[in-house]
Every structure is written in structure tokens, then in C-alpha cells.
Predicted model as a PDB file, atoms N, CA, C, CB and O in Angstrom, pLDDT in the B-factor column:
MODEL        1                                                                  
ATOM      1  N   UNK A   1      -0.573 -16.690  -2.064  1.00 74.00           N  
ATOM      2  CA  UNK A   1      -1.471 -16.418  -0.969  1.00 74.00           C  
ATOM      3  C   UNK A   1      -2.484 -15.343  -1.351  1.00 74.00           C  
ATOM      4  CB  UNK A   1      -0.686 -15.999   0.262  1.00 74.00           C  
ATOM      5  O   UNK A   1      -3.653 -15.513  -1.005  1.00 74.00           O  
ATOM      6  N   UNK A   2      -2.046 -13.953  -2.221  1.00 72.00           N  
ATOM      7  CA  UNK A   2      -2.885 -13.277  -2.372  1.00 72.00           C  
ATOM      8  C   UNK A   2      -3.745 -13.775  -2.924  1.00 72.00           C  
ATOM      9  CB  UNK A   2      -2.634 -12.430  -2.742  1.00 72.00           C  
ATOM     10  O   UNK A   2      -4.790 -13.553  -2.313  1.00 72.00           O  
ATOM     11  N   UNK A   3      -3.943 -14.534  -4.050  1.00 78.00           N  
ATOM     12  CA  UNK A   3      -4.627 -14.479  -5.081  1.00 78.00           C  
ATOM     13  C   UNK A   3      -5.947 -15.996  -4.413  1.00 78.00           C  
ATOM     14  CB  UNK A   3      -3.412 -14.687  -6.675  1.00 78.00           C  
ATOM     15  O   UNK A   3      -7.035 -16.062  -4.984  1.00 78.00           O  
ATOM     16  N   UNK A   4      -5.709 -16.755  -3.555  1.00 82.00           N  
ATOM     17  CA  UNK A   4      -6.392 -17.410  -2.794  1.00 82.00           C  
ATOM     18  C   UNK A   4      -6.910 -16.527  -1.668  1.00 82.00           C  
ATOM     19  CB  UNK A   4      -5.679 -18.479  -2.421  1.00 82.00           C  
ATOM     20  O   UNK A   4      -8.025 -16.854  -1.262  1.00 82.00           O  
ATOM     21  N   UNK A   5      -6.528 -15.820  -1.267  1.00 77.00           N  
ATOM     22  CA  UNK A   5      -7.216 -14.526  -0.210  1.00 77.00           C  
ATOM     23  C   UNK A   5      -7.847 -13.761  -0.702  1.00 77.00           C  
ATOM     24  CB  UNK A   5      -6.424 -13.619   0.488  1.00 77.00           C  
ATOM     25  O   UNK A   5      -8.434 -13.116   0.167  1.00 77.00           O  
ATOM     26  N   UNK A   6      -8.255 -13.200  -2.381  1.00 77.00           N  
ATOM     27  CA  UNK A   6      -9.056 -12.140  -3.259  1.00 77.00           C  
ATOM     28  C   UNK A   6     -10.323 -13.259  -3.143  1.00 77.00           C  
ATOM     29  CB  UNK A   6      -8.325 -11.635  -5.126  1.00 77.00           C  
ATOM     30  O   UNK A   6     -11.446 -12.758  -3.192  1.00 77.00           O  
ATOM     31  N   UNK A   7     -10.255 -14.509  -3.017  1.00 83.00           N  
ATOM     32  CA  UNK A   7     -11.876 -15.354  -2.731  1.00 83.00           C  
ATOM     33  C   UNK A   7     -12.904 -14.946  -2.171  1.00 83.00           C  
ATOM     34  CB  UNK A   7     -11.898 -16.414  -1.980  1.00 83.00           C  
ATOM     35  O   UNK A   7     -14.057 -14.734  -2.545  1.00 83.00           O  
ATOM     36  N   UNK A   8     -12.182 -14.829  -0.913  1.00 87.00           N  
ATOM     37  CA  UNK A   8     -13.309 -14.660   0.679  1.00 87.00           C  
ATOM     38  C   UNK A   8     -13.365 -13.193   0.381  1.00 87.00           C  
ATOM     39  CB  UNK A   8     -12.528 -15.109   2.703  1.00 87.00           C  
ATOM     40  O   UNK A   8     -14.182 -12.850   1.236  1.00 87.00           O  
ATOM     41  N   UNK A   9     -13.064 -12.176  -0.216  1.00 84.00           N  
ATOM     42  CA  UNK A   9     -12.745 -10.924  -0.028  1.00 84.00           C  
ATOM     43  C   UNK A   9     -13.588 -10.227  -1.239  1.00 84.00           C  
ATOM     44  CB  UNK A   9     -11.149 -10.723  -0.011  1.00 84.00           C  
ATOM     45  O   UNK A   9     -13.604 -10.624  -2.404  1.00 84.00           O  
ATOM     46  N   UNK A  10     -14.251  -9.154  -0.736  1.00 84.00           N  
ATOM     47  CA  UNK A  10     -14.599  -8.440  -1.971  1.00 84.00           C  
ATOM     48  C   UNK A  10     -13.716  -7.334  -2.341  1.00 84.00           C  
ATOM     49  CB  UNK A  10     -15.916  -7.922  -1.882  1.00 84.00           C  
ATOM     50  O   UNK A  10     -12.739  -6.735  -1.890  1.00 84.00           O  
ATOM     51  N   UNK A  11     -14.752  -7.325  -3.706  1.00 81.00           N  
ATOM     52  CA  UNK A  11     -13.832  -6.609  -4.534  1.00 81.00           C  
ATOM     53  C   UNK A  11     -12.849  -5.024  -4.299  1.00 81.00           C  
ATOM     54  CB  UNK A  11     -14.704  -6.458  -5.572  1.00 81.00           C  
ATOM     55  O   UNK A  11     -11.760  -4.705  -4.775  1.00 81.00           O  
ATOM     56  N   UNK A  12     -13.652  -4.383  -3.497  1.00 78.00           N  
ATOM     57  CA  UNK A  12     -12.832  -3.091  -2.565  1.00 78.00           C  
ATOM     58  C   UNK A  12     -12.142  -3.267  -1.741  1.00 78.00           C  
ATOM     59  CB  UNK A  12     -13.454  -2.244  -1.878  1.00 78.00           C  
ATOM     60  O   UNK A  12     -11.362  -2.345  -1.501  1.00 78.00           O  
ATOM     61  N   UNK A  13     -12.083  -4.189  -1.109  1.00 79.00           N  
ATOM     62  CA  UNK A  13     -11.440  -4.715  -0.294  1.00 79.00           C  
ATOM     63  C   UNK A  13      -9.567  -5.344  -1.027  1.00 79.00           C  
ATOM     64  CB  UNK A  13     -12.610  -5.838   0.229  1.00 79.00           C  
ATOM     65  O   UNK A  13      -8.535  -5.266  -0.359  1.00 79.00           O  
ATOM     66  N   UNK A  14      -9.625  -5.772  -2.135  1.00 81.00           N  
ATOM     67  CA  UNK A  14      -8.685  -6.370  -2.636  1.00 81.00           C  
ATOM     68  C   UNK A  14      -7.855  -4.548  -3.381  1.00 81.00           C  
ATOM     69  CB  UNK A  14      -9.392  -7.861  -3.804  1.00 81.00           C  
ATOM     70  O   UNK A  14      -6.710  -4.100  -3.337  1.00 81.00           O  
ATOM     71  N   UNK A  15      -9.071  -4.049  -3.933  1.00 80.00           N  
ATOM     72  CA  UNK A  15      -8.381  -2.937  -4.522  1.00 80.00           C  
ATOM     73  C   UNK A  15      -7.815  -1.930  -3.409  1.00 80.00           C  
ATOM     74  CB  UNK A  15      -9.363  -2.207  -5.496  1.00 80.00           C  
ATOM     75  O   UNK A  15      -6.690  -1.432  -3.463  1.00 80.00           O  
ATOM     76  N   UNK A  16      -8.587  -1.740  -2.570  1.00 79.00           N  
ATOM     77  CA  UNK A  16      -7.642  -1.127  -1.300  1.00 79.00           C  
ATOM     78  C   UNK A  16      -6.414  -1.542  -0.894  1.00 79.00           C  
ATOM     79  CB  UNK A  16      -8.220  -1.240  -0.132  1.00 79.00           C  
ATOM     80  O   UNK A  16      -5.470  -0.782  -0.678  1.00 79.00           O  
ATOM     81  N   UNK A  17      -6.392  -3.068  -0.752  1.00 79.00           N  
ATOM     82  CA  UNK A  17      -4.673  -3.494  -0.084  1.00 79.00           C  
ATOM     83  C   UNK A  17      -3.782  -3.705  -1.341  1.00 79.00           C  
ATOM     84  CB  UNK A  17      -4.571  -5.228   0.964  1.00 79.00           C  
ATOM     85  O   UNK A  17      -2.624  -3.678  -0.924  1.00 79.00           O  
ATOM     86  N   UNK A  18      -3.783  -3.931  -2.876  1.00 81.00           N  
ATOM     87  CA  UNK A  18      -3.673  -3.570  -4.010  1.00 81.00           C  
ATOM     88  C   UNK A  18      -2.905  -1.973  -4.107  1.00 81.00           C  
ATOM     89  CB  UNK A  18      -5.061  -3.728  -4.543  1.00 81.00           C  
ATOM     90  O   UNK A  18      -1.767  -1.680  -4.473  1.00 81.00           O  
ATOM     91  N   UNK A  19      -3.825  -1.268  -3.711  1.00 80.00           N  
ATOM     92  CA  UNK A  19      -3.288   0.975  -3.865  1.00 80.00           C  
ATOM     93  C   UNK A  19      -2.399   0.910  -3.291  1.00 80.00           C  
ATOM     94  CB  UNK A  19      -4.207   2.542  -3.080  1.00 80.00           C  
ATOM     95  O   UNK A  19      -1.572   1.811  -3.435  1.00 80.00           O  
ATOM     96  N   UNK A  20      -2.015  -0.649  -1.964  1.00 81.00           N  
ATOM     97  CA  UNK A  20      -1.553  -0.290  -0.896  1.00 81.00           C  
ATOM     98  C   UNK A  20      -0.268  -0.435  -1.034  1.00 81.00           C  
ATOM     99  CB  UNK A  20      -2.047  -0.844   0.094  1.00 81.00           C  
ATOM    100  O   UNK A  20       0.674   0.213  -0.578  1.00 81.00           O  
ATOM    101  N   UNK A  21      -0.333  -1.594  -1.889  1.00 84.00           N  
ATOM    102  CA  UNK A  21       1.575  -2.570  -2.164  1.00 84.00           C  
ATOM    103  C   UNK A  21       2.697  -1.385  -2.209  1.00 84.00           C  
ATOM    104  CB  UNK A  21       1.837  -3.634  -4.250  1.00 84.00           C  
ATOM    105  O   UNK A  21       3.694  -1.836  -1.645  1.00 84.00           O  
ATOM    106  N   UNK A  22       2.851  -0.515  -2.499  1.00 83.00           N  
ATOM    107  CA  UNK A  22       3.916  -0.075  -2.577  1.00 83.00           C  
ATOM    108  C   UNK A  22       4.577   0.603  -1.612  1.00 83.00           C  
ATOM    109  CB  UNK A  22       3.885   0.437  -3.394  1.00 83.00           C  
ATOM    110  O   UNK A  22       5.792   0.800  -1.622  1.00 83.00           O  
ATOM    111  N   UNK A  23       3.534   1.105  -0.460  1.00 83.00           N  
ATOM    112  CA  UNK A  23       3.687   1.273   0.974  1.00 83.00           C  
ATOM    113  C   UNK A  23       4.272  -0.164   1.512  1.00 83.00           C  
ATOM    114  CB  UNK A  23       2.204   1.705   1.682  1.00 83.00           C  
ATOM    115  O   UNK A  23       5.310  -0.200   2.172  1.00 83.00           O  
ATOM    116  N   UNK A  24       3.836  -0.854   1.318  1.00 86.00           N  
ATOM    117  CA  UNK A  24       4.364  -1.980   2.053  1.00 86.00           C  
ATOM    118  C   UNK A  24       5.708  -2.484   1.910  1.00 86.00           C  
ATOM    119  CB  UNK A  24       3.627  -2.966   1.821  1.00 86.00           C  
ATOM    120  O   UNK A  24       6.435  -2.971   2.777  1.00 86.00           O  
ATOM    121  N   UNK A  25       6.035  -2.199   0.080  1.00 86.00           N  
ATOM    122  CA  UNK A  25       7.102  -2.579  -0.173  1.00 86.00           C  
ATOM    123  C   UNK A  25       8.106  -1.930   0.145  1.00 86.00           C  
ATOM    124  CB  UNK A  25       7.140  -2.801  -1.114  1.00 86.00           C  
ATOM    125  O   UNK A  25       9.155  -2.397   0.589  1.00 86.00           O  
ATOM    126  N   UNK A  26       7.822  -0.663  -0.086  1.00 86.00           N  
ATOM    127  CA  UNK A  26       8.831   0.238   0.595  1.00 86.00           C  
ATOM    128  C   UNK A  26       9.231   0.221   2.526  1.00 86.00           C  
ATOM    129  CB  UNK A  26       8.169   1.736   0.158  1.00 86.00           C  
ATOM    130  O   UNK A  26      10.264   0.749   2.938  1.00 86.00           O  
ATOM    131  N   UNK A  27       8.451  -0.308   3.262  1.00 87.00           N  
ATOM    132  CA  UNK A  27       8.363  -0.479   4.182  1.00 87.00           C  
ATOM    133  C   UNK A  27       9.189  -1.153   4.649  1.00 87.00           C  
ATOM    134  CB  UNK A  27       7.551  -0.678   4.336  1.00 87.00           C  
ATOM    135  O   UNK A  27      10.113  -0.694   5.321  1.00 87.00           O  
ATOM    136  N   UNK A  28       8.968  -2.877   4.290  1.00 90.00           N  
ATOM    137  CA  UNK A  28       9.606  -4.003   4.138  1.00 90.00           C  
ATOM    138  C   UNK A  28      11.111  -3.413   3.953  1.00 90.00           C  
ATOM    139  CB  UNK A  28       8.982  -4.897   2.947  1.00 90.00           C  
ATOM    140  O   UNK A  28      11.842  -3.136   4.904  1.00 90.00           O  
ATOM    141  N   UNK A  29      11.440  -3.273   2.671  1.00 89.00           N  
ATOM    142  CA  UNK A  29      12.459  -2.647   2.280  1.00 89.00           C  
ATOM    143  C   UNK A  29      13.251  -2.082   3.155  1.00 89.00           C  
ATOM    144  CB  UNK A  29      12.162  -1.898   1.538  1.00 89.00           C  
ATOM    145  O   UNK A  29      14.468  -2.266   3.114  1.00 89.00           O  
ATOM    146  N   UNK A  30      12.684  -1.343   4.033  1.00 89.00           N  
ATOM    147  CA  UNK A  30      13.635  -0.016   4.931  1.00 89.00           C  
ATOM    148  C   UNK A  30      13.670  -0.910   6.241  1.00 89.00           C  
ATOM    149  CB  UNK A  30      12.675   1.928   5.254  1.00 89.00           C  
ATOM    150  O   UNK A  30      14.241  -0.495   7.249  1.00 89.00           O  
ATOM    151  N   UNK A  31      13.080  -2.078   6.204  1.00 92.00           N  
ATOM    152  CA  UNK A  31      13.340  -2.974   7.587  1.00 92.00           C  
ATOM    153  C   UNK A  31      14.070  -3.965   7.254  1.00 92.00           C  
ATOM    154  CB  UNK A  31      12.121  -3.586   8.321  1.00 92.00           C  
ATOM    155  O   UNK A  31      14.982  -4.189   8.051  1.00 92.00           O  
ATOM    156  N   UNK A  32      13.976  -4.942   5.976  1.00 93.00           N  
ATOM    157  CA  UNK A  32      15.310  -6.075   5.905  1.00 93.00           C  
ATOM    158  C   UNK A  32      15.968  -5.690   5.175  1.00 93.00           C  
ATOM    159  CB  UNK A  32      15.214  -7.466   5.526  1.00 93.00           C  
ATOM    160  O   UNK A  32      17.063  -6.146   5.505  1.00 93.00           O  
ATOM    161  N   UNK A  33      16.179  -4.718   3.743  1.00 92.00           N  
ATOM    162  CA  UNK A  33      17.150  -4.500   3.178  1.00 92.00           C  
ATOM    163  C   UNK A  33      17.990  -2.971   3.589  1.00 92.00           C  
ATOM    164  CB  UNK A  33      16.692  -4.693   1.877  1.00 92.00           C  
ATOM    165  O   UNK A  33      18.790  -2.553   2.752  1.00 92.00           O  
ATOM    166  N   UNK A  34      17.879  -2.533   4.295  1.00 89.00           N  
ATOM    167  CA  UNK A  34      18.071  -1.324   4.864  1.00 89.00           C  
ATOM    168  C   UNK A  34      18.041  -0.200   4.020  1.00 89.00           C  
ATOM    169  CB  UNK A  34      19.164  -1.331   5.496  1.00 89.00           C  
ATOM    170  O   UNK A  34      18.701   0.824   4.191  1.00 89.00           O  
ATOM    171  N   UNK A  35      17.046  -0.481   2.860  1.00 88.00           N  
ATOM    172  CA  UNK A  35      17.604   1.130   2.406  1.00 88.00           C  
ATOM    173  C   UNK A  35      16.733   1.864   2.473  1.00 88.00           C  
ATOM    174  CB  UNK A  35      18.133   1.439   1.055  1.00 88.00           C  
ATOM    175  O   UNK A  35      15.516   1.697   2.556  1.00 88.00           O  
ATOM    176  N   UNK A  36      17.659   3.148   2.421  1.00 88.00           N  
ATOM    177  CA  UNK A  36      17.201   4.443   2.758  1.00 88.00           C  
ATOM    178  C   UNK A  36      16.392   5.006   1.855  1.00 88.00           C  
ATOM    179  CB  UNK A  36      18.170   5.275   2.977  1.00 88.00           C  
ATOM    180  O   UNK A  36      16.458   5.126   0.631  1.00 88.00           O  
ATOM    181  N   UNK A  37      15.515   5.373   2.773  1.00 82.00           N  
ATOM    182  CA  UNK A  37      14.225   6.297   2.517  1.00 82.00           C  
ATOM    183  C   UNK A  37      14.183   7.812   2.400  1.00 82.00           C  
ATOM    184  CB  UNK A  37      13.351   6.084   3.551  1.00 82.00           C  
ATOM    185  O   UNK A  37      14.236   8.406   3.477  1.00 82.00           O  
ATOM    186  N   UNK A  38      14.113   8.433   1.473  1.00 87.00           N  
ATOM    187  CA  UNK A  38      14.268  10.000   1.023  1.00 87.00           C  
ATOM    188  C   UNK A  38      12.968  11.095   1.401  1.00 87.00           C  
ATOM    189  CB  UNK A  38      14.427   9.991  -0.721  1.00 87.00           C  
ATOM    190  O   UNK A  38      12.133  10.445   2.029  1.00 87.00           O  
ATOM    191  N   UNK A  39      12.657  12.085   1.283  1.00 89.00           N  
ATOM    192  CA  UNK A  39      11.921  12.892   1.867  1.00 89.00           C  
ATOM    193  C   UNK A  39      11.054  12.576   0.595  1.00 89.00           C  
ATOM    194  CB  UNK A  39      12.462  14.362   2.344  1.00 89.00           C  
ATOM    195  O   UNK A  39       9.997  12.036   0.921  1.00 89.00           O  
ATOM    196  N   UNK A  40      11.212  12.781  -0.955  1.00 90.00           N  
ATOM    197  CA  UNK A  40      10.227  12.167  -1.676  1.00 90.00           C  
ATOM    198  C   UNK A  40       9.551  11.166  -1.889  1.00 90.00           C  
ATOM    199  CB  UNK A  40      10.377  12.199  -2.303  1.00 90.00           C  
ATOM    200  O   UNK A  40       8.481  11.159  -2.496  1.00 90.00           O  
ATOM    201  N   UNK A  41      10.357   9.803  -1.198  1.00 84.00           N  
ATOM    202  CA  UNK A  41       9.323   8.275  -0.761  1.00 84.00           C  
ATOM    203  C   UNK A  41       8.456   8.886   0.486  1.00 84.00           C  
ATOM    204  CB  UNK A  41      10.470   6.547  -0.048  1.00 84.00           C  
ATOM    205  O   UNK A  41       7.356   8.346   0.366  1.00 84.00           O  
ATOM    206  N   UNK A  42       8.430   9.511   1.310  1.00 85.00           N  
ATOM    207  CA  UNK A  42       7.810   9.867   2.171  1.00 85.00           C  
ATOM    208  C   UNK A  42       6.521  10.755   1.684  1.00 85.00           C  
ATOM    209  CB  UNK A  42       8.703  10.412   2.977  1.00 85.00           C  
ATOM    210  O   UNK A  42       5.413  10.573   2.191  1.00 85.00           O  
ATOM    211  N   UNK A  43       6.683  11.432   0.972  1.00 90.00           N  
ATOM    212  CA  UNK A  43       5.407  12.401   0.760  1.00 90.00           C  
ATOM    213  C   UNK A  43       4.958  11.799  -1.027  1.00 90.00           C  
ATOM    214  CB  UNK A  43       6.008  14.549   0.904  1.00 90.00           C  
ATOM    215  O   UNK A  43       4.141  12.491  -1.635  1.00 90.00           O  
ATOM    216  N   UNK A  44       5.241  11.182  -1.373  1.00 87.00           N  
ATOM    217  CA  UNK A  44       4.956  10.325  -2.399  1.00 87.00           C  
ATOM    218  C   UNK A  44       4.180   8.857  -1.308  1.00 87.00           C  
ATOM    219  CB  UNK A  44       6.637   9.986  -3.429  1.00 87.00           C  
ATOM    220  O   UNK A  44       3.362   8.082  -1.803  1.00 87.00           O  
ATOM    221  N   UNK A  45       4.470   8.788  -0.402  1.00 84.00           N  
ATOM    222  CA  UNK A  45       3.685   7.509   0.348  1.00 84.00           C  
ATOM    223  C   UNK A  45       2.141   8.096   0.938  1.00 84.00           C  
ATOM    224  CB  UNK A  45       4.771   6.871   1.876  1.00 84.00           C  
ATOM    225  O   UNK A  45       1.056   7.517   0.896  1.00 84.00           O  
ATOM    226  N   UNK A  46       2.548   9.762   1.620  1.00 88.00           N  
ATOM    227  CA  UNK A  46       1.525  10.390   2.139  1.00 88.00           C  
ATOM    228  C   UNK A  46      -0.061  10.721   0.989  1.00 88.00           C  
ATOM    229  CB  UNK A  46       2.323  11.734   2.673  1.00 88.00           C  
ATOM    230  O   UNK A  46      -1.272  10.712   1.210  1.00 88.00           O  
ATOM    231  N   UNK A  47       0.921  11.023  -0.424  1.00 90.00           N  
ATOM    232  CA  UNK A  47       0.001  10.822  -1.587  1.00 90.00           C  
ATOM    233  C   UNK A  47      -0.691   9.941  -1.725  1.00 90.00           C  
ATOM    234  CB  UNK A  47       0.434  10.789  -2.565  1.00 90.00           C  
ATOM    235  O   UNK A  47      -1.866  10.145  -2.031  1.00 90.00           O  
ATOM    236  N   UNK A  48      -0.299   8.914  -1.583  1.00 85.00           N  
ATOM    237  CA  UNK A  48      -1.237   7.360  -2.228  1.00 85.00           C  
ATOM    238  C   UNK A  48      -1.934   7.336  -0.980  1.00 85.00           C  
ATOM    239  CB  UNK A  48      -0.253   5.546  -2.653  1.00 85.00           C  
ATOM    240  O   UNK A  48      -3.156   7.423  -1.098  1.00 85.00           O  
ATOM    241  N   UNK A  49      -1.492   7.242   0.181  1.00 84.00           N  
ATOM    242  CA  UNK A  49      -2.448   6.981   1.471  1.00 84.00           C  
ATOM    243  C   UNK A  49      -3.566   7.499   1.475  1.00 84.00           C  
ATOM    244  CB  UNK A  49      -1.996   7.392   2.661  1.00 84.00           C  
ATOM    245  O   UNK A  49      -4.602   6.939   1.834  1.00 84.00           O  
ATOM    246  N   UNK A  50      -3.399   9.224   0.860  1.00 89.00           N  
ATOM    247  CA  UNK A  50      -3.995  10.152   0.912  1.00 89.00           C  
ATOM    248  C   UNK A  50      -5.503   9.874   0.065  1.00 89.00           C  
ATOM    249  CB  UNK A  50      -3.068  11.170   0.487  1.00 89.00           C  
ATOM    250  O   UNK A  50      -6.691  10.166   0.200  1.00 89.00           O  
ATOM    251  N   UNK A  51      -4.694   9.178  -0.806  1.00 85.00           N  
ATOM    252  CA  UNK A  51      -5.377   9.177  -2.636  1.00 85.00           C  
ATOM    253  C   UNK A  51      -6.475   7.586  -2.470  1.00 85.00           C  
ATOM    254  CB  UNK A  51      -3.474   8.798  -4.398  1.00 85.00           C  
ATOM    255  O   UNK A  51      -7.569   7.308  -2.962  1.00 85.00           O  
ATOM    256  N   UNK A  52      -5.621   6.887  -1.624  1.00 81.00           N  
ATOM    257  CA  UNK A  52      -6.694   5.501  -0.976  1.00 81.00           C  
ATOM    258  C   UNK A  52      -7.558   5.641   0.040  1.00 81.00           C  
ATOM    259  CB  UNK A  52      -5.963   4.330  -0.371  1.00 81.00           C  
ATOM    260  O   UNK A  52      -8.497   4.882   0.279  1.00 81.00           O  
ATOM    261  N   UNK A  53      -7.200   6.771   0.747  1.00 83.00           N  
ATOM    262  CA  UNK A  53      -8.854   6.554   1.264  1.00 83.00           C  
ATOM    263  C   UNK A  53     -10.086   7.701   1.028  1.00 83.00           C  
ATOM    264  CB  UNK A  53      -8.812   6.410   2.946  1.00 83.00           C  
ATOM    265  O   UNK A  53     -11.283   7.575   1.287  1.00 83.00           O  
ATOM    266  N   UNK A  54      -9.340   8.910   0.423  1.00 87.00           N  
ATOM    267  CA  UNK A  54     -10.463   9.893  -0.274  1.00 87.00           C  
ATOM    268  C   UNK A  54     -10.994   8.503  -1.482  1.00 87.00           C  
ATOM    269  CB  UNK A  54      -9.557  11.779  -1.230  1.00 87.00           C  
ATOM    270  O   UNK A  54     -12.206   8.666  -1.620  1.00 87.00           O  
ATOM    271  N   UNK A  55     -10.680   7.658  -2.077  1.00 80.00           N  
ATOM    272  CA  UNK A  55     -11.282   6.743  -3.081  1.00 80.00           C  
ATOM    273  C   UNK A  55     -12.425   6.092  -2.654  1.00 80.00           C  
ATOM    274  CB  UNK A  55     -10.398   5.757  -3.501  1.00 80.00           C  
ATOM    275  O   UNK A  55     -13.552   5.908  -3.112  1.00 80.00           O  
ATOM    276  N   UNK A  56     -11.516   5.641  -1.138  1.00 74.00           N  
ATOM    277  CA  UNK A  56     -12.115   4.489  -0.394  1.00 74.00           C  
ATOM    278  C   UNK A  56     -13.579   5.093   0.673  1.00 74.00           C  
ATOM    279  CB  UNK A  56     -10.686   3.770   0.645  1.00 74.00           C  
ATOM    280  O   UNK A  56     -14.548   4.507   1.155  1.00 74.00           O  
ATOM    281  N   UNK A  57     -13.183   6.291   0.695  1.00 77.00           N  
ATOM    282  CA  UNK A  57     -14.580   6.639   2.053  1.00 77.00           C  
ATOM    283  C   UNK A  57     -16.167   6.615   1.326  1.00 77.00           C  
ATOM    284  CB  UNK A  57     -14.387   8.698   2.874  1.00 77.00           C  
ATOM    285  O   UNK A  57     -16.477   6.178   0.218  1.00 77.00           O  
ATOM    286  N   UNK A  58     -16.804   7.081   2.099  1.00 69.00           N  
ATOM    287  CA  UNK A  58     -18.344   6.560   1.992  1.00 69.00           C  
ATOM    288  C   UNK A  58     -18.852   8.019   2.181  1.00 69.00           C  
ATOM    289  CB  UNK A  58     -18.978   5.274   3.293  1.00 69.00           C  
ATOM    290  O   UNK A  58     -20.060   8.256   2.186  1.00 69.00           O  
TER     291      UNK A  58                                                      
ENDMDL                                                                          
END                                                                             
């Protein structure tokens, strides 16, 4: 699906939800596989968030 959805999409656009995967995965993760989330996945998540949109602003 991704890689048919990078079509319609430009290129910042793909690299933004891309910075993003690992938020997500970890996310996912802590909702169907239940595991636990530590105070360093947390401020290691606040980093990249942090780090994607100082990249991403205008």
C-alpha cells in the first residue's frame, strides 16, 4: 500500500510519514502486542517528533 500511496504524494510528504514509522510502530505495538513502553521510548519518541517537524516547518 505504501509504496502505491508515495504516487499521488509528494516527496515531503512521504519523508514526513517515513521519520514517522517508528512512532507508529511502537504505538501499534503497545495496543495489540501489549508491550510495555519505558520512560526512554517515550522521550526518544518526543525526539523524533520533535526532530520531524523543526525539519518539516516553513
Amino acid at each position: 500500500m505504501q509504496s502505491v500511496a508515495q504516487k499521488y504524494t509528494t516527496a515531503v510528504s512521504v519523508a514526513f510519514l517515513f521519520s514517522l514509522e517508528p512512532i507508529f510502530s511502537a504505538i501499534f505495538a503497545f495496543l495489540f502486542l501489549k508491550e510495555i513502553v519505558g520512560l526512554n521510548s517515550y522521550i526518544g519518541a518526543v525526539f523524533i517528533i520533535m526532530g520531524v517537524f523543526i525539519a518539516n516547518r516553513r
